[in-house]
The first five atom37 places (N, CA, C, CB, O) and aatype in JSON, in Angstrom:
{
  "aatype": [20, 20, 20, 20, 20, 20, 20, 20, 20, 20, 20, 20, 20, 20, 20, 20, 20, 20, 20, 20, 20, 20, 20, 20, 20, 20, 20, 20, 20, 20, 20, 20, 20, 20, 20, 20, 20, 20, 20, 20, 20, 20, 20, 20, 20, 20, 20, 20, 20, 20, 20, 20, 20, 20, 20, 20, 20, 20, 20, 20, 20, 20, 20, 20, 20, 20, 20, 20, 20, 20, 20, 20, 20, 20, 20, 20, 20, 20, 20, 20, 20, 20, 20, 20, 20, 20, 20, 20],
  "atom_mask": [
    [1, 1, 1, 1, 1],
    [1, 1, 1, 1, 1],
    [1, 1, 1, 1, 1],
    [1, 1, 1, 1, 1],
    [1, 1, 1, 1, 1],
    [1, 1, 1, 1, 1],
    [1, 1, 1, 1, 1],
    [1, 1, 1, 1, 1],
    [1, 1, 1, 1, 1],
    [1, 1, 1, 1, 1],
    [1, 1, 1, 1, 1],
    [1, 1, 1, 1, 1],
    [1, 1, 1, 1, 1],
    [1, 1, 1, 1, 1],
    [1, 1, 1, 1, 1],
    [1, 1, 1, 1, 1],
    [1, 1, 1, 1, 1],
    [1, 1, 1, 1, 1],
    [1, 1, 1, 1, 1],
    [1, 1, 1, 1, 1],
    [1, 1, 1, 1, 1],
    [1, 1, 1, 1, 1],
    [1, 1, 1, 1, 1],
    [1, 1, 1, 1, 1],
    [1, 1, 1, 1, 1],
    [1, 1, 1, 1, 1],
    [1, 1, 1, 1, 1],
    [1, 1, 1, 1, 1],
    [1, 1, 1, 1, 1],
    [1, 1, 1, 1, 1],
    [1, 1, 1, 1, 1],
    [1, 1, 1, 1, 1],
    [1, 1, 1, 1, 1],
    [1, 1, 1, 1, 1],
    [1, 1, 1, 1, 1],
    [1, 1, 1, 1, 1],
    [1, 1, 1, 1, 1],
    [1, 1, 1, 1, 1],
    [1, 1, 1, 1, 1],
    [1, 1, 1, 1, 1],
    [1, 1, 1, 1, 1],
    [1, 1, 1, 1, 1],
    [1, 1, 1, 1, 1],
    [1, 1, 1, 1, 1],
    [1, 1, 1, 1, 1],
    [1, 1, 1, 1, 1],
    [1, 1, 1, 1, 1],
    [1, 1, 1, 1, 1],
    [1, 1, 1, 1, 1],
    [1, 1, 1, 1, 1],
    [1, 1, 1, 1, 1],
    [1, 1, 1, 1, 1],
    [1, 1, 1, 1, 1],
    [1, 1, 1, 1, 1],
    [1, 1, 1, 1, 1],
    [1, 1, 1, 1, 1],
    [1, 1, 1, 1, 1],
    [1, 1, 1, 1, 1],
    [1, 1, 1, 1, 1],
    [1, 1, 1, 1, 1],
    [1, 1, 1, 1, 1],
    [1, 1, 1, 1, 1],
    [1, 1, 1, 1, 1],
    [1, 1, 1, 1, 1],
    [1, 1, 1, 1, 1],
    [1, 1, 1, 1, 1],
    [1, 1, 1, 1, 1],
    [1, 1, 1, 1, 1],
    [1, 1, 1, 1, 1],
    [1, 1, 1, 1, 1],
    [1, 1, 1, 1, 1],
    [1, 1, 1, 1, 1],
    [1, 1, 1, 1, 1],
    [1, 1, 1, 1, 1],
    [1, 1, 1, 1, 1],
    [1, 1, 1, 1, 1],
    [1, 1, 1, 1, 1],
    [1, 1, 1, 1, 1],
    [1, 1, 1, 1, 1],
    [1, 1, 1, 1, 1],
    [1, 1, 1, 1, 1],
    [1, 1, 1, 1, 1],
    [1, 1, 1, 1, 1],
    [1, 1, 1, 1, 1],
    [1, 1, 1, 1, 1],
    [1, 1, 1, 1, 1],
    [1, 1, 1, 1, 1],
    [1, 1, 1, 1, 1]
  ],
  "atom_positions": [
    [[0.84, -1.17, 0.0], [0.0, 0.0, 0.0], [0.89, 1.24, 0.0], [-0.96, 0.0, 1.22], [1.99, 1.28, 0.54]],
    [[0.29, 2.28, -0.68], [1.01, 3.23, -1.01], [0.62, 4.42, -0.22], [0.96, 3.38, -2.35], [-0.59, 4.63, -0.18]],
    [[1.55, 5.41, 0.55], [0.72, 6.42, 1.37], [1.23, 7.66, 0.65], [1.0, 6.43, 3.13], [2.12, 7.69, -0.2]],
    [[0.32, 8.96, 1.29], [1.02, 10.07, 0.82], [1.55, 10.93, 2.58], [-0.24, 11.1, -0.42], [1.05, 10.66, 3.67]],
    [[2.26, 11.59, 2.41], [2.58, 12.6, 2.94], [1.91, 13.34, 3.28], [3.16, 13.05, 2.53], [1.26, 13.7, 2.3]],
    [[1.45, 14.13, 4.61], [0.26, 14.73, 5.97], [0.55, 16.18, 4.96], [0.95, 14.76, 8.4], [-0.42, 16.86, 4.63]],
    [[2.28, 16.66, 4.42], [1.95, 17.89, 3.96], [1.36, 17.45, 2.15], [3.5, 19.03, 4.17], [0.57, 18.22, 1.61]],
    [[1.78, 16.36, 1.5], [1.03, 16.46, 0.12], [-0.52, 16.3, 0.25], [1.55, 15.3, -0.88], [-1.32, 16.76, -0.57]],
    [[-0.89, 15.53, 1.5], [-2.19, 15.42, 1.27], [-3.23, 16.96, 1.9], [-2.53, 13.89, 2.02], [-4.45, 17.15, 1.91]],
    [[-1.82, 18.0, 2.48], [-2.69, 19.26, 2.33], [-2.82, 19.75, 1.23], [-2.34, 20.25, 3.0], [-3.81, 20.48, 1.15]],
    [[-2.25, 19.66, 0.37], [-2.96, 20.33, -1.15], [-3.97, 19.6, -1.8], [-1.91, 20.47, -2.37], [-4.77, 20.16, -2.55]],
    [[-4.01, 18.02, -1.48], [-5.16, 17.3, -1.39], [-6.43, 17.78, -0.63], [-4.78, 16.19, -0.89], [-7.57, 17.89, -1.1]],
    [[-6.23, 17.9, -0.03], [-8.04, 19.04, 0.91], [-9.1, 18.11, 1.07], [-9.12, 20.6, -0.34], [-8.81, 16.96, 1.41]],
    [[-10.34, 18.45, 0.89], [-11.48, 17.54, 0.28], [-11.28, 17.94, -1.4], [-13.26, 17.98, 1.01], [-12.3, 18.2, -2.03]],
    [[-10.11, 17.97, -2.01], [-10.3, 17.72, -3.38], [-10.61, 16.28, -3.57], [-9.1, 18.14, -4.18], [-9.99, 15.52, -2.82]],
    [[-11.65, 15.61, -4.64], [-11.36, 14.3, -5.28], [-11.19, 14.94, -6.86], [-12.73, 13.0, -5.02], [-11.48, 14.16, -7.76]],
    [[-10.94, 15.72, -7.07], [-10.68, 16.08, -8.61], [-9.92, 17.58, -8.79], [-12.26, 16.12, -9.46], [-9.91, 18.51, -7.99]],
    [[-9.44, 17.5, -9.81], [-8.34, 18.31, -10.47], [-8.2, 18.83, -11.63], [-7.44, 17.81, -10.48], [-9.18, 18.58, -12.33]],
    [[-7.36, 19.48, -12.18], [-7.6, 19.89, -13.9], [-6.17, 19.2, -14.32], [-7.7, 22.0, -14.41], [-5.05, 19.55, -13.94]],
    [[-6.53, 17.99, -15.29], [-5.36, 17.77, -16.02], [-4.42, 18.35, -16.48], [-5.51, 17.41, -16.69], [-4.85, 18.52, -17.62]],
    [[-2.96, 19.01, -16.47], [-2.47, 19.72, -16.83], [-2.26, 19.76, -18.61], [-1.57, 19.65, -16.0], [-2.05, 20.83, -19.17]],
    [[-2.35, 18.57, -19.32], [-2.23, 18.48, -20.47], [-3.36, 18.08, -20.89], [-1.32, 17.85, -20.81], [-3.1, 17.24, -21.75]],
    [[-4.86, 18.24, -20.76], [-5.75, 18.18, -21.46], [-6.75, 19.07, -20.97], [-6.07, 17.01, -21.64], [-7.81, 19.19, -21.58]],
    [[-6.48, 19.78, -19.8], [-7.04, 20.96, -19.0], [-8.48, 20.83, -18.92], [-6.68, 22.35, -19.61], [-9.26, 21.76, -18.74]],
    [[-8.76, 19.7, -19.07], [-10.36, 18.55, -18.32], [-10.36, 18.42, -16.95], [-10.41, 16.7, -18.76], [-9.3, 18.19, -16.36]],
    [[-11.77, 18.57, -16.16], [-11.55, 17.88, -14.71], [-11.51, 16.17, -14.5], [-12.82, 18.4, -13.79], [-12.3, 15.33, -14.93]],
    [[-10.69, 16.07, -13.94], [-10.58, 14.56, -13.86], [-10.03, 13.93, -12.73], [-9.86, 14.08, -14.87], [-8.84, 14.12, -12.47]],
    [[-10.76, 13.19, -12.01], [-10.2, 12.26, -10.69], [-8.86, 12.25, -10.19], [-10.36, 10.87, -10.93], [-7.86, 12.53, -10.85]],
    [[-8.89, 11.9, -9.01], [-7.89, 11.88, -8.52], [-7.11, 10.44, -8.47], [-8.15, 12.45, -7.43], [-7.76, 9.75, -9.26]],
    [[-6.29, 9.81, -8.07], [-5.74, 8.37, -7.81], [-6.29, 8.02, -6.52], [-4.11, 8.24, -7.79], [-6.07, 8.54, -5.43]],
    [[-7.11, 6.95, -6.86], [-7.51, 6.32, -5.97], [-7.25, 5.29, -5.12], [-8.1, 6.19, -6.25], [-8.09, 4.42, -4.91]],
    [[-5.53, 5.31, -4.31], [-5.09, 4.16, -3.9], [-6.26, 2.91, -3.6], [-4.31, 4.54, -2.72], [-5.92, 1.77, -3.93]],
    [[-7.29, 3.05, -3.13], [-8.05, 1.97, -2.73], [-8.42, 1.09, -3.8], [-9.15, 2.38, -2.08], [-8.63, -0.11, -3.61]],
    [[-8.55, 1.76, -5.18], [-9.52, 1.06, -6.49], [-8.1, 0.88, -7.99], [-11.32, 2.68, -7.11], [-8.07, 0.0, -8.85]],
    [[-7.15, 2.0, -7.83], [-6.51, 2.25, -8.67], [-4.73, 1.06, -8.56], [-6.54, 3.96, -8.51], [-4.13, 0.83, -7.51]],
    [[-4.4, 0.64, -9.68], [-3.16, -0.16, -9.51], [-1.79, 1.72, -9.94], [-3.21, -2.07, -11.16], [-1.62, 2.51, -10.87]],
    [[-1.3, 1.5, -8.67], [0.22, 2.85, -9.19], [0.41, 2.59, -10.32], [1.95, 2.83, -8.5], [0.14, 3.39, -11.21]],
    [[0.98, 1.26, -10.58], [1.51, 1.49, -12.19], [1.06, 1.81, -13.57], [1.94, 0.58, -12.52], [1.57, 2.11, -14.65]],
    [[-0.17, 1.61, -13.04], [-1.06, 2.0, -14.48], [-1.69, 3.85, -14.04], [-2.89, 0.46, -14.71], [-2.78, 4.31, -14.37]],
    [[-0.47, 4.64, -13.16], [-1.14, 5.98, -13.78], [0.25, 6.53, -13.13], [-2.97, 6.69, -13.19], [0.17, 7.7, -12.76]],
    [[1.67, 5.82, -12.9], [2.61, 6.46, -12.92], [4.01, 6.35, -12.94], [2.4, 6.89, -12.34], [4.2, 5.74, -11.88]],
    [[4.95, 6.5, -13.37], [6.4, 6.21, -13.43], [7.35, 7.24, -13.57], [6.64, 5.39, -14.42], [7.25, 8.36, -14.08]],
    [[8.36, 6.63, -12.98], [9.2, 7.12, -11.84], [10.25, 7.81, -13.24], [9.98, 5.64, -10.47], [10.43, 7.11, -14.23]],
    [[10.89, 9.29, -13.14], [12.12, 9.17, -14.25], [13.21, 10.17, -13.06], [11.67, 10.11, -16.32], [13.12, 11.36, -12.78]],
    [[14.06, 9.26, -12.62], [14.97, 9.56, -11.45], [14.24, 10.1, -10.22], [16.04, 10.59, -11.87], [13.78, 9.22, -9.5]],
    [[14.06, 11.2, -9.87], [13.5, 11.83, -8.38], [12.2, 12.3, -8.71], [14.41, 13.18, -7.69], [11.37, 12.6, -7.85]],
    [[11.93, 12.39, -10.27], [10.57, 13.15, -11.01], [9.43, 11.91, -11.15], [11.02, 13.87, -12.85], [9.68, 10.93, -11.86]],
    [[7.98, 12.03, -10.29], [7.31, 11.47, -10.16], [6.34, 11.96, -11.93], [6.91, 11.64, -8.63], [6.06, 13.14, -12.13]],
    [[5.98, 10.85, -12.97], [5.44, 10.99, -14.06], [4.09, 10.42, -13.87], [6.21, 10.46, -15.09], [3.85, 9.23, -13.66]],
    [[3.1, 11.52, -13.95], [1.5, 10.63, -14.37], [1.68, 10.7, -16.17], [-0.44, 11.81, -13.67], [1.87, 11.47, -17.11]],
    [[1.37, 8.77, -15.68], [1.11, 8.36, -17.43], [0.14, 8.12, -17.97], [1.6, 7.36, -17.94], [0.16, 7.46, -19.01]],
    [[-1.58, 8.84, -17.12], [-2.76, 8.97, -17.5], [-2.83, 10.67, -16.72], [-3.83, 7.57, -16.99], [-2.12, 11.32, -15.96]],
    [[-4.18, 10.86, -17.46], [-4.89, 11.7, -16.84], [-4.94, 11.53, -15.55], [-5.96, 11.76, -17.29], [-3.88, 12.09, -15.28]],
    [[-5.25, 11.27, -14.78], [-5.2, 10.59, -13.51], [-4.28, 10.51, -12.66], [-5.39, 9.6, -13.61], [-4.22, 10.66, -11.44]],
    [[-3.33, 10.16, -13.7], [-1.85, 10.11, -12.73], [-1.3, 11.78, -12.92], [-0.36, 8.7, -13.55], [-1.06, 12.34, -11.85]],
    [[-1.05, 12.72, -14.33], [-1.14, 13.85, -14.04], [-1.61, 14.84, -13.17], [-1.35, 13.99, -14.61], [-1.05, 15.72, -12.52]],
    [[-2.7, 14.51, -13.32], [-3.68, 15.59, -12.43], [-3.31, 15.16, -11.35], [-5.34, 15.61, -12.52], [-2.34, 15.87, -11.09]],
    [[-3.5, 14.21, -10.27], [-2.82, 13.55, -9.22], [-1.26, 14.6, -8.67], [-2.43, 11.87, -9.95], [-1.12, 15.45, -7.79]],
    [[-0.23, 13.97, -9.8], [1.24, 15.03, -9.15], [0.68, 16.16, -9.37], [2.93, 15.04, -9.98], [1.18, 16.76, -8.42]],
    [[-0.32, 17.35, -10.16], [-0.59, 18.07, -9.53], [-0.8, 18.92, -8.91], [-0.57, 17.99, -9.44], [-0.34, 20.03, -8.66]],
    [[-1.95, 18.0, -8.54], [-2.75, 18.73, -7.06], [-2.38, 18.7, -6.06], [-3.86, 18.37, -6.62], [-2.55, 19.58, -5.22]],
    [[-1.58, 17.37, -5.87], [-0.62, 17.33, -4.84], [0.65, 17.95, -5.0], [-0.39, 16.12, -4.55], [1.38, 17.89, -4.01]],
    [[1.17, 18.62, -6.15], [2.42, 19.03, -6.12], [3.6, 17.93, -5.82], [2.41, 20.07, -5.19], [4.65, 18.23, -5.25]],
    [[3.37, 17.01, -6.14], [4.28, 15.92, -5.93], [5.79, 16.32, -6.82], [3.47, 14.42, -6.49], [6.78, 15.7, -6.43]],
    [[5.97, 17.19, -7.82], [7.32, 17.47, -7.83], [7.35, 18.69, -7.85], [8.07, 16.97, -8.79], [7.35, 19.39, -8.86]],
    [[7.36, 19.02, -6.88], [7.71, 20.37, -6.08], [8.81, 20.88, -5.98], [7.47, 20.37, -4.94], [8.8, 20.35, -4.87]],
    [[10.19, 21.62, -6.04], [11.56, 21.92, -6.45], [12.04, 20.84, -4.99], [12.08, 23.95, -6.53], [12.58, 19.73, -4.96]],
    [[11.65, 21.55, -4.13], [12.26, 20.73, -3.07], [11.61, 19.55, -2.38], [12.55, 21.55, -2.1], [11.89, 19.11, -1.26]],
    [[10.6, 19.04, -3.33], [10.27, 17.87, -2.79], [11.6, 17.02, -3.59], [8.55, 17.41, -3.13], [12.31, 16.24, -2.96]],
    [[11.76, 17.24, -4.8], [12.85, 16.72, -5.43], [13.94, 16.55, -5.6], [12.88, 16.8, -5.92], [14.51, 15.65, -6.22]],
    [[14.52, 17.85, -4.79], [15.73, 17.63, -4.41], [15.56, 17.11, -3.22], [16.56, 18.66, -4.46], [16.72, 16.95, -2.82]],
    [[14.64, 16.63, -2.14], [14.97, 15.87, -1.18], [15.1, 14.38, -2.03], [13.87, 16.01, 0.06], [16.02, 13.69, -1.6]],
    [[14.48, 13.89, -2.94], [14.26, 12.78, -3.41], [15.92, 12.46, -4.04], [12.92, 12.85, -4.45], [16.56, 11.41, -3.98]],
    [[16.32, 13.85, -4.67], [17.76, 13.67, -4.9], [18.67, 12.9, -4.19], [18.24, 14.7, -4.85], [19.23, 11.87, -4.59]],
    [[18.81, 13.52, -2.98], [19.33, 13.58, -1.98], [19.41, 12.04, -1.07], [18.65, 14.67, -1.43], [20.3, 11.5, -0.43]],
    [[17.71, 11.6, -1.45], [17.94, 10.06, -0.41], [18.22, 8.95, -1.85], [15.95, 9.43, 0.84], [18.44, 7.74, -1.77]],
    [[18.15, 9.52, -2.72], [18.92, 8.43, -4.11], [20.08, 8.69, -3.67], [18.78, 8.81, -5.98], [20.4, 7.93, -2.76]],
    [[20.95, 9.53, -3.97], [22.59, 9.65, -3.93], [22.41, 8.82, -2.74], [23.5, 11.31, -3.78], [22.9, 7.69, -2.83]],
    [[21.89, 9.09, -1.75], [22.4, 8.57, -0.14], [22.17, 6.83, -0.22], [21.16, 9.42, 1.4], [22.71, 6.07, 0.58]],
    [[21.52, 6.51, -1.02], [20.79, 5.26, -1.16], [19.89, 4.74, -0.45], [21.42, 4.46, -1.2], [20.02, 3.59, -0.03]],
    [[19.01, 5.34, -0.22], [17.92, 4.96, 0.95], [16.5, 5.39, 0.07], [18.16, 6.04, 2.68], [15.51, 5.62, 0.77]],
    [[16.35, 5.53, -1.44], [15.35, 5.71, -2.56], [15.82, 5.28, -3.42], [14.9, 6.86, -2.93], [16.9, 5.61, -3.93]],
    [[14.76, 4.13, -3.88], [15.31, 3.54, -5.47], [14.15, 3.94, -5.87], [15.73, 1.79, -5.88], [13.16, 3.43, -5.36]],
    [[14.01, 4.9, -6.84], [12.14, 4.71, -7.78], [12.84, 3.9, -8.91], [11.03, 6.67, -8.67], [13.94, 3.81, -9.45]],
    [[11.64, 3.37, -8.98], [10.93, 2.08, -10.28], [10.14, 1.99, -10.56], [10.82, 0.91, -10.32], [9.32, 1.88, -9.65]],
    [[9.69, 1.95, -11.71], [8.38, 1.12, -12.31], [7.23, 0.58, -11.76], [8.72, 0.11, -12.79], [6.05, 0.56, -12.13]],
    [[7.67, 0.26, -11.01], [6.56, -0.48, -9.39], [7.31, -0.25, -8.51], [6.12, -2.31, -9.12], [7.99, -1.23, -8.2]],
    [[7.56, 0.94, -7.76], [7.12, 1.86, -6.35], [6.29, 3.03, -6.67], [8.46, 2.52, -5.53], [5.9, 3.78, -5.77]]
  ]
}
């Protein structure tokens, strides 16, 4: 199971929806309970990628690559304590 973060899920709110950034439609959010990660996102080094609508809109609303959310992500790769993949 996959969690988010007490501060990403404040830009989460009572949002369940968002504006796609590349089709600028409202569209759902990721629904850990119903939704499989890999089918709405992948990893390219510290940069979290939605590879649906869904997974876009998702990073976001949450701001999931945020300058310094990413350089912390930097930071625990170099250190080795973050591997992203395909399935995390």
């Amino acid at each position: 199971m996959r969690y988010v973060c007490s501060f990403c899920n404040s830009y989460k709110g009572p949002n369940i929806a968002g504006y796609d950034p590349q089709l600028n439609k409202l569209q759902r959010l990721f629904n850990p309970r119903s939704d499989e990660w890999h089918d709405h996102f992948e990893w390219d080094g510290a940069i979290l990628l939605g590879t649906t609508a869904i997974g876009r809109t998702t990073v976001e609303v949450l701001r999931i690559n945020a300058a310094d959310r990413v350089a912390h992500r930097l930071l625990l790769i170099d250190s080795g304590l973050f591997f992203p993949t395909a399935d995390s």
